[in-house]
N, C-alpha and C positions, 0 to 999 in steps of 0.2 A: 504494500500500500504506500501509496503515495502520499505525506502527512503534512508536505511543505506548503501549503495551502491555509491550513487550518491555522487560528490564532492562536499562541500558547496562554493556556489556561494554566492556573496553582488547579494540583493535585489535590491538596487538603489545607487547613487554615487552622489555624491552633489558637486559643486564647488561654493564656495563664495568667490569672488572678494574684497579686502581691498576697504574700501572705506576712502576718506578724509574728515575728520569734516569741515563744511561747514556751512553756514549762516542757521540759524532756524527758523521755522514759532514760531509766539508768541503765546502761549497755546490754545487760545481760537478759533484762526484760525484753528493748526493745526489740535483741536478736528474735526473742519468743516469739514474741508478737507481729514481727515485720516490718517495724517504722519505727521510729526514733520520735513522733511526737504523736501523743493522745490526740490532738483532734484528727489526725489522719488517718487513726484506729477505726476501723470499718470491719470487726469479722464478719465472716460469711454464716449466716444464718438458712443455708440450705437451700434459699430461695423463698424462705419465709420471713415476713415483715414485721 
């Protein structure tokens, strides 16, 4: 195919929000758990709300 025609479009667009440094898990936790800061603590609940 011939693509030299077509305008270049962005693939995908990202928006990241500032975030505020905030209280930390202590290393050994956060290894546990998978993040280094409580509010980004999200476990997985199975698919239940």
């Amino acid at each position: 195919m011939n693509y030299s025609n077509q305008r270049e479009q962005a693939l995908a667009m990202c928006y990241v929000p500032w975030q505020r440094w905030s209280k930390l898990y202590k290393p050994c936790e956060a290894l546990r758990r998978g993040t280094l800061f409580p509010c980004l603590d999200k476990p997985y609940k199975g698919g239940k709300s």
